[in-house]
C-alpha atoms as one frame of an Amber mdcrd trajectory, in Angstrom:
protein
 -69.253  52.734-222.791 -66.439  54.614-221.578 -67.405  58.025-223.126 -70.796
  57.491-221.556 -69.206  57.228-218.335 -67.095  60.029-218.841 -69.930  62.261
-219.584 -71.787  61.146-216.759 -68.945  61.792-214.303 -68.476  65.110-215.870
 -72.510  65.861-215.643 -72.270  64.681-212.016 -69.020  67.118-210.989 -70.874
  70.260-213.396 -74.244  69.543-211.234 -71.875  69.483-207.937 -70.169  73.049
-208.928 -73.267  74.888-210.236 -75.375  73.730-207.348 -73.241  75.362-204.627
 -74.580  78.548-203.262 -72.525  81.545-203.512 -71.515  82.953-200.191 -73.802
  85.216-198.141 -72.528  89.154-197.761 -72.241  91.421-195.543 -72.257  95.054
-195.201 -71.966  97.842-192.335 -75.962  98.573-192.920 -77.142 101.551-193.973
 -75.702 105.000-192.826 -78.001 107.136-190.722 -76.904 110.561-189.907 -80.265
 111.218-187.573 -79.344 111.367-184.064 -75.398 111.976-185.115 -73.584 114.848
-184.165 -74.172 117.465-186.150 -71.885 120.682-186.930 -69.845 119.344-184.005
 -66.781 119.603-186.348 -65.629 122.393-188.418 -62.209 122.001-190.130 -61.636
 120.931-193.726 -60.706 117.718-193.335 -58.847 114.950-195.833 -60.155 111.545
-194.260 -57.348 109.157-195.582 -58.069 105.304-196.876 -58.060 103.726-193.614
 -55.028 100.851-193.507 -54.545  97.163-192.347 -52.578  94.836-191.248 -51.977
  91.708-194.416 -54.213  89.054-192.897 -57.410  91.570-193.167 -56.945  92.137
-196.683 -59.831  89.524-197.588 -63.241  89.316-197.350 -63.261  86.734-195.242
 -65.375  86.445-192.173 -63.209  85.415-189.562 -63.823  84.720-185.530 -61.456
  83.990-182.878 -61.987  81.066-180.335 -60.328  82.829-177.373 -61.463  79.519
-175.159 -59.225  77.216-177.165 -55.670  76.430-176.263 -53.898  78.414-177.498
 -56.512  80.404-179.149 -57.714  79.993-182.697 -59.038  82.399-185.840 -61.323
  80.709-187.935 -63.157  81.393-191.165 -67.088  81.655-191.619 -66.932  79.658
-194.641 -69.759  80.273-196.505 -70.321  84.247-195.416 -68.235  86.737-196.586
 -67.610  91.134-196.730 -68.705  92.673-199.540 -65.775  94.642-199.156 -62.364
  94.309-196.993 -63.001  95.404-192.960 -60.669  98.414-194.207 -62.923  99.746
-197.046 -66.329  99.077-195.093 -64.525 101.685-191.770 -63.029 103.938-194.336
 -66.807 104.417-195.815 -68.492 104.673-192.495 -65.772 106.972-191.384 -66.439
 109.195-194.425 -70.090 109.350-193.414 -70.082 109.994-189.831 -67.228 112.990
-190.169 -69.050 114.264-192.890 -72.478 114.313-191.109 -70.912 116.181-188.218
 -68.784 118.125-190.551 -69.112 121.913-191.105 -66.202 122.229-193.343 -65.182
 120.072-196.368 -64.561 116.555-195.790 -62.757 114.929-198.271 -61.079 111.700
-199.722 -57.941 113.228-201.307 -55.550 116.295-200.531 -56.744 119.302-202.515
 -56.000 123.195-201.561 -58.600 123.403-198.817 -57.422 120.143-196.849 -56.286
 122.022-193.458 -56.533 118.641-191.443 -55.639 114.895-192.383 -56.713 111.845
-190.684 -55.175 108.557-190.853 -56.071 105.414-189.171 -55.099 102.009-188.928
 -57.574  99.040-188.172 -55.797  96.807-185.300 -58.583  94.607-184.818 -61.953
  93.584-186.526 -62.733  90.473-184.819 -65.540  88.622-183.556 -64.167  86.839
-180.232 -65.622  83.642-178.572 -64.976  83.304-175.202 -67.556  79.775-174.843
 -68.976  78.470-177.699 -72.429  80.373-176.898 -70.870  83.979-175.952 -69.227
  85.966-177.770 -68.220  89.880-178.739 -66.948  92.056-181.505 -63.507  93.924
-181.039 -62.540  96.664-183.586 -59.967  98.830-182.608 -58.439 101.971-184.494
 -54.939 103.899-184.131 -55.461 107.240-185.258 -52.939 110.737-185.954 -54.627
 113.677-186.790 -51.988 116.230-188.110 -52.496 119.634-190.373 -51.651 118.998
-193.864 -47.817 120.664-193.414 -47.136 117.934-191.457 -47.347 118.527-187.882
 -49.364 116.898-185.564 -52.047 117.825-183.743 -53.536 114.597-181.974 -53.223
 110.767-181.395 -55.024 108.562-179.654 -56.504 104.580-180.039 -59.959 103.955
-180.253 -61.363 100.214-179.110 -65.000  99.253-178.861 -66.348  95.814-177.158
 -69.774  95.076-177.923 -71.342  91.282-177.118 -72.916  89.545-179.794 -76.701
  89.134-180.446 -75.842  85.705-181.824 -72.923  82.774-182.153 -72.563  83.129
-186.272 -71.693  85.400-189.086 -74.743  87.435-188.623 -74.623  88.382-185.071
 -70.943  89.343-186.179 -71.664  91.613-188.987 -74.674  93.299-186.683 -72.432
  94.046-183.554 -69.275  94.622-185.767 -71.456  97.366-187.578 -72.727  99.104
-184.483 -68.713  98.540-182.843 -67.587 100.815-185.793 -70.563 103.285-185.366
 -69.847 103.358-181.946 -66.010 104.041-182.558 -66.539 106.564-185.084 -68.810
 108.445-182.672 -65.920 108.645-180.247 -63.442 109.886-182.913 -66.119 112.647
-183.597 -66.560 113.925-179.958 -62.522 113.558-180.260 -61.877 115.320-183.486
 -64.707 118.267-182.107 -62.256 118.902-178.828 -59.009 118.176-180.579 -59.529
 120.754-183.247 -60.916 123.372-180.568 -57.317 123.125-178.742 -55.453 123.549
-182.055 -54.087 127.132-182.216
């Protein structure tokens, strides 16, 4: 009688685990290059692993409620990254450069690296301000310097986009089109920087 009971309790707790739907995931979307800048930029360029601060190293979804006192981050629970918020700009990064790229863009330092850009991700948030509206911060702090070491530009990007919708979806839509809209800027910024290097 016990061992029956045991195995049904351990039946019940198996059914309980296996029956719990792994988390939903979410991406940047796919890169389009089409209506991008192209040969804006010509330098060869080393586009460093962009960096972050210790609480973004997760895949966590996470939101802020900016209308609570004193404001609270929370966690989407059952939605996650497929990737850290570092890794998914990095990638994106990567793509946009190279699209408007007429040199070499690259991921590591090799002979023909003239230029290196480093970045570090300040903010990848999605931001309530009532519990209906809300927007998507990401903001990026950026040195572009030649590969002996001196540099040639700084500046901080931010982007503020509202939401299309109050959950983990209309985050990972407006958070996408935040970084697309960032890494636009740093384009423009990296084609008029460059031109002003002697």
């Amino acid at each position: 009688m016990i061992r029956a009971a045991s195995a049904l309790a351990l039946l019940c707790v198996t059914g309980c685990v296996t029956s719990r739907s792994p988390p939903s995931q979410f991406d940047l979307g796919d890169f389009d290059a089409l209506g991008k800048h192209p040969n804006v930029v010509a330098m060869n360029l080393v586009v460093a692993e962009v960096s972050q601060p210790s609480w973004m190293r997760t895949r966590d979804m996470f939101y802020r409620l900016d209308y609570a006192s004193p404001p609270r981050p929370q966690r989407y629970v059952i939605n996650q990254w497929v990737a850290t918020p570092a890794e998914l700009v990095t990638l994106r990064l990567r793509q946009l450069v190279q699209a408007a790229n007429t040199g070499f863009t690259l991921s590591t330092f090799s002979a023909s690296g003239d230029y290196l850009l480093e970045s570090s991700l300040d903010e990848f948030t999605h931001a309530f301000t009532t519990p209906a509206d809300s927007r998507c911060i990401v903001q990026l702090r950026t040195s572009l310097r030649r590969t002996d070491g001196r540099v040639v530009g700084q500046r901080v990007f931010r982007v503020e986009i509202p939401a299309p919708s109050a959950d983990a979806s209309g985050a990972a839509l407006c958070l996408a089109s935040a970084v697309n809209h960032l890494g636009d800027e740093m384009v423009r910024w990296l084609s008029v920087v460059t031109v002003k290097t002697p």
